[in-house]
C-alpha positions in Angstrom: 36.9 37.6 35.5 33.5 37.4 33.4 31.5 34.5 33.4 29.2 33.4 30.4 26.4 35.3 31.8 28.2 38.0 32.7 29.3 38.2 29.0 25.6 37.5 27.6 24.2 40.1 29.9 26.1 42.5 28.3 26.6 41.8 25.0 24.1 44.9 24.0 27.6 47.3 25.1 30.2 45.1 23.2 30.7 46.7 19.4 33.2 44.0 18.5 33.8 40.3 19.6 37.6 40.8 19.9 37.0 42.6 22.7 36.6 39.9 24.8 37.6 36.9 23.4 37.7 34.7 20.3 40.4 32.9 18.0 43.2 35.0 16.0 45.3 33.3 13.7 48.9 34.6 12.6 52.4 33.7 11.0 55.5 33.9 13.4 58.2 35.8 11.3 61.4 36.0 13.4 63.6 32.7 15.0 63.2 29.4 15.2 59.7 29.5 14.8 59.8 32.2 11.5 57.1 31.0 9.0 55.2 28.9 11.5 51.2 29.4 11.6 49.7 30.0 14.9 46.0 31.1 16.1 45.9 32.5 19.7 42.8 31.5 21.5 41.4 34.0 24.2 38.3 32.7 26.8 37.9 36.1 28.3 38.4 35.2 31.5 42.0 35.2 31.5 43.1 31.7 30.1 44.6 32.5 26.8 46.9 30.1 24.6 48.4 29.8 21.5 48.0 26.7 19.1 50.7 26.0 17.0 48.6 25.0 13.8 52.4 23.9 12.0 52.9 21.2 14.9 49.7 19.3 15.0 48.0 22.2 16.4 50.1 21.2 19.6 49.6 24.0 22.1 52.4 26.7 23.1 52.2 29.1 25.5 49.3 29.0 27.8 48.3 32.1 30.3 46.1 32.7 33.4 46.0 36.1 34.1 49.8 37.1 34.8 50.8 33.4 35.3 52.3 31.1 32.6 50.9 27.5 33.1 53.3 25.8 30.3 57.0 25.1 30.5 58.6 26.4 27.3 62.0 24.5 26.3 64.9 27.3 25.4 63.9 26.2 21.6 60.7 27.8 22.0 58.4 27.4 19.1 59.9 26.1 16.3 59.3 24.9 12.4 58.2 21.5 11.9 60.7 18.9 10.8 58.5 16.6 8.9 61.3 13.9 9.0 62.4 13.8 11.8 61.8 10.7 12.7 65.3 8.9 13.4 67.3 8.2 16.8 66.5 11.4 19.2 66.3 14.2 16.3 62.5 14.9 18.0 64.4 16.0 21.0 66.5 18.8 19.1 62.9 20.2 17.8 60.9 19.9 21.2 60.4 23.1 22.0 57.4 22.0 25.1 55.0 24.3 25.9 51.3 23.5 27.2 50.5 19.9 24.7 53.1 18.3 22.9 50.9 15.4 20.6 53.2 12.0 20.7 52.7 9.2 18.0 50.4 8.1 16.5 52.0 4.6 15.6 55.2 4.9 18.0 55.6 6.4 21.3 58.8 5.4 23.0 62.4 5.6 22.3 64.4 5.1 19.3 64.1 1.9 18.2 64.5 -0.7 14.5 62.7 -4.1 14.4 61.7 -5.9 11.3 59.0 -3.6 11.0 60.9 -0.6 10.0 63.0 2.4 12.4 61.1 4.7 14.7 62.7 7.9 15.9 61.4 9.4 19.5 57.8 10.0 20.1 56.7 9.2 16.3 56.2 11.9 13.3 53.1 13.4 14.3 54.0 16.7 16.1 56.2 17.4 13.4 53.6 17.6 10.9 51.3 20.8 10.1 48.0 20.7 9.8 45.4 21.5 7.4 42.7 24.1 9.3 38.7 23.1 8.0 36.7 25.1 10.5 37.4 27.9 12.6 34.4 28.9 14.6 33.8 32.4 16.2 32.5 33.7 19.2 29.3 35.6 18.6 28.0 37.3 22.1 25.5 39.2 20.4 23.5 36.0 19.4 23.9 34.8 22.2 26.5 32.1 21.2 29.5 31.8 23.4 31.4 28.3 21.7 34.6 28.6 19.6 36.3 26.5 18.2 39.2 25.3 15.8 39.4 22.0 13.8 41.7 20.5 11.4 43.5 17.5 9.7 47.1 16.2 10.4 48.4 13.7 7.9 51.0 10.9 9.0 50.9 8.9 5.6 52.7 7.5 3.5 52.9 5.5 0.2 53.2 2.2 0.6 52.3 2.3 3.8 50.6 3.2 7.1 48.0 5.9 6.8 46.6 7.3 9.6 44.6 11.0 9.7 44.2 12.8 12.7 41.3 15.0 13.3 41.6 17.3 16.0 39.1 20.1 17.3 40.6 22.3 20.3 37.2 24.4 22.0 36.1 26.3 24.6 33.6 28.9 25.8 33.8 32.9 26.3 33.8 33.3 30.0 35.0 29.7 30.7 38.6 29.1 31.7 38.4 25.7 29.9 40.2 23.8 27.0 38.6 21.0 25.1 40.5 19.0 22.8 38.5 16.3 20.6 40.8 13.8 18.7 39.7 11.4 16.2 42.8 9.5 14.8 41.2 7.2 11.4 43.2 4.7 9.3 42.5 6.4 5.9 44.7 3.1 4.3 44.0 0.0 3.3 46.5 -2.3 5.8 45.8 -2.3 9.5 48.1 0.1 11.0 49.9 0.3 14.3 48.2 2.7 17.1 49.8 4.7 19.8 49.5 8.2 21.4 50.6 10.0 24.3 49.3 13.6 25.1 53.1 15.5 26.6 51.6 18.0 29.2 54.3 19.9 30.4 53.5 22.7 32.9 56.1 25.1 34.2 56.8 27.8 37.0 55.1 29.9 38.4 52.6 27.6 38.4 55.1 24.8 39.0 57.1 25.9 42.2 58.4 24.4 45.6 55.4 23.0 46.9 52.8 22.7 44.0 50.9 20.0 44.6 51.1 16.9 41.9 47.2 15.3 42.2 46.9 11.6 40.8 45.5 8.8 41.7 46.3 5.1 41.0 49.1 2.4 41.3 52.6 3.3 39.6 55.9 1.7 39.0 59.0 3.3 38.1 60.8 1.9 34.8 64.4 3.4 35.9 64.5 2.0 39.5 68.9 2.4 39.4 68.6 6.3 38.4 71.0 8.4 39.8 67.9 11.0 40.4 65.8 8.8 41.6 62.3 10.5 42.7 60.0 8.1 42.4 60.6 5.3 45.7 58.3 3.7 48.0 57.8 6.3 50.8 58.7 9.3 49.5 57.2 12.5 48.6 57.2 12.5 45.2 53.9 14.4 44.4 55.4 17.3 46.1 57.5 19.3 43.8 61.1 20.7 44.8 63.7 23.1 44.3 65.7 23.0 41.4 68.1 19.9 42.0 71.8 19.4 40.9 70.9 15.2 40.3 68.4 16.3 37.3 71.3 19.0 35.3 71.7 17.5 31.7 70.0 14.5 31.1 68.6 14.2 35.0 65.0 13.0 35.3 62.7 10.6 36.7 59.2 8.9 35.3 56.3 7.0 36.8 53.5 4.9 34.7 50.9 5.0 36.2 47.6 2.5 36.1 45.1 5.4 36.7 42.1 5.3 39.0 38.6 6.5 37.2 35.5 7.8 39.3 31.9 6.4 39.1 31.5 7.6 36.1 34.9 6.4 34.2 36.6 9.7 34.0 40.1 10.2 35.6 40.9 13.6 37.0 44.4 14.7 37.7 46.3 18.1 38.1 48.1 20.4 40.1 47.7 22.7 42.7 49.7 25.9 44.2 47.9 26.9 47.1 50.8 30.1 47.2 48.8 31.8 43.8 45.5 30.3 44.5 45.7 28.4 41.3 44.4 24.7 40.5 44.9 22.9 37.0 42.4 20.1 36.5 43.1 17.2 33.5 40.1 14.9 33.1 40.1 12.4 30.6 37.9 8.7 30.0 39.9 6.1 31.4 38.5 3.6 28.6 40.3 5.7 25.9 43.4 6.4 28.1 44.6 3.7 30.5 47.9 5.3 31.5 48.9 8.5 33.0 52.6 8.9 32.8 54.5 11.9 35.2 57.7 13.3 34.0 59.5 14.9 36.8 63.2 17.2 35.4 64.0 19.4 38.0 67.3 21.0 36.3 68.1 24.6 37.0 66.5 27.0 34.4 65.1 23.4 32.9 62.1 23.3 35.5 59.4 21.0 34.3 57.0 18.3 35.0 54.2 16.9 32.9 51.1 14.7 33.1 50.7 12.3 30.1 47.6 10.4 29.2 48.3 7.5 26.9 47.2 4.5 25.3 50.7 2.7 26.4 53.5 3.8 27.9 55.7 5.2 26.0 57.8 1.2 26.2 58.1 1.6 22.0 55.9 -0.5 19.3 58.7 -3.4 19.9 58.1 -4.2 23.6 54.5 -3.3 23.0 54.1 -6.1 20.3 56.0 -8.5 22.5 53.9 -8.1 25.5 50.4 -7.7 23.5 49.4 -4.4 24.4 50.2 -2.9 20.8 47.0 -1.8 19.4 45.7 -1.8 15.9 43.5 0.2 13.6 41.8 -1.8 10.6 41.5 0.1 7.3 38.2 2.8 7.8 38.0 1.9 11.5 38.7 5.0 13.9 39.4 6.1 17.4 38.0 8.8 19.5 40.1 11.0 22.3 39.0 13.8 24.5 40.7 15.9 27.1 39.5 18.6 29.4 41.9 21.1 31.1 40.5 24.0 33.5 41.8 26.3 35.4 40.6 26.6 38.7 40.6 29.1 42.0 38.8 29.7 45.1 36.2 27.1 46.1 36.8 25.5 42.8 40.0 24.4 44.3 38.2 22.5 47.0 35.8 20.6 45.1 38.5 19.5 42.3 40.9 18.4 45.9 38.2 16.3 47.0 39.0 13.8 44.2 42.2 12.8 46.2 40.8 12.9 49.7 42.2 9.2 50.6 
């Protein structure tokens, strides 16, 4: 696959961009998804992925090469619901795929207090976004960065109003996504603050045997489950055959309290040593403490995902009566940023050595 240089050195034989990369935006018009704008994002090197600029700019389908990385629900892409926001409706609209935004006042299950109802996972991923900057590609001046950027709005009258900023980037000849999140209270009440970035990969990538790389301490919230994976001794970062204990509603969960290297940056992935191919997720501990594994391992419903989050997804309630519910005050903001590579060859090695006990 081409490098940056690679591409630099040879930008004097390219006629057109396109040919190698850049950031093409369209309208789905057939299915669930029909009317839904999307922009396809292609690194050159391989790593291509579609943002779904309808759902928060929440990311699809994701490629390496001939190998999906993403699990993709039977939904697919789908149409927003803007208010869904009500029991377990979000479930009926998740269609998965490669980031699936949760929030940004509620992450959790559904849930009424005295301070109103909150459906699944919050409004946010159900809202489209409003696209302010989409930057190109230009090898022939020698400038490689591209980028998309725009503004999802979870407001209301009344009410909470919080703005979310997000900027998905990367480089020509770098299999690399950056995602830059700024969420701001636009209002003038404090508001209530939660998120939780739903990473869900998928087969091939996921198979018997890939490797789940984490570090830190974890507890289990469902410790009676029927399909229990996550117990004291057993190999639960090794994933397995399809299994008959996770059909329907089957699954298992970890929170985990996240260890950071020397410079405060968590890594975490996966690895399948049988197609050479490594996922790295790095993210700043200080913005997000928790790292949450989903593990469903239902036939033809194959799928685990790593979660950074500013809780657990425990719900505004339980997070107000413990005191772990955070706040924004009106004009105040806070920052996010993710990195997720893709990774072969010696790269593997060096990202492994992160979980060398």
């Amino acid at each position: 696959m081409p490098n940056t240089e690679a591409i630099h050195n040879g930008k004097d034989k390219i006629s057109n961009a396109a040919q190698i990369g850049g950031i093409e935006t369209s309208v789905l018009d057939n299915g669930l998804g029909r009317g839904t704008r999307i922009a396809w994002i292609n690194t050159g090197t391989g790593l291509r992925y579609k943002v779904i600029i309808d759902r928060a700019m929440d990311i699809a389908d994701a490629f390496f090469n001939e190998y999906s990385l993403s699990w993709l629900s039977n939904l697919g892409t789908t149409m927003p619901e803007r208010f869904s926001d009500s029991g377990m409706q979000w479930i009926r609209n998740f269609g998965g795929g490669l980031l699936t935004t949760c929030g940004l006042s509620h992450v959790g299950g559904p849930e009424k207090d005295e301070f109103g109802e909150r459906g699944l996972h919050g409004l946010i991923s159900n809202t489209p976004a409003e696209i302010i900057s989409i930057i190109q590609p230009n090898p022939a001046e020698g400038k490689m960065d591209m980028s998309i950027t725009g503004i999802v709005r979870q407001t209301q009258v009344f009410g909470p109003m919080l703005e979310l900023k997000r900027t998905i980037s990367g480089k020509l000849g770098e299999a690399k996504i950056t995602i830059n999140d700024e969420v701001i209270n636009v209002g003038n009440i404090k508001a209530p603050h939660m998120l939780l970035y739903h990473i869900n990969f998928g087969w091939p990538l996921v198979d018997e045997e890939t490797k789940l790389l984490w570090n830190g301490e974890w507890e289990s919230p469902t410790p009676d489950s029927a399909a229990k994976i996550f117990k004291k001794g057993a190999d639960f970062k090794t994933c397995p055959a399809p299994l008959e204990s996770h059909s329907g509603i089957g699954e298992d969960v970890a929170f985990i309290d996240t260890t950071a290297d020397k410079t405060g940056t968590v890594h975490c992935g996966l690895h399948n040593k049988k197609i050479n191919l490594a996922v790295s997720l790095s993210f700043p501990k200080k913005q997000l403490p928790w790292l949450i594994n989903w593990q469903h391992w239902g036939k033809k419903e194959y799928v685990t995902a790593l979660e950074p989050a500013t809780n657990p997804p425990i719900g505004q309630t339980k997070a107000r009566e413990e005191g772990s519910l955070e706040f924004l005050e009106p004009g105040k903001s806070r920052s996010y940023s993710l990195n997720l590579e893709v990774l072969q060859n010696t790269e593997i090695d060096k990202f492994l050595n992160n979980f060398k006990k």
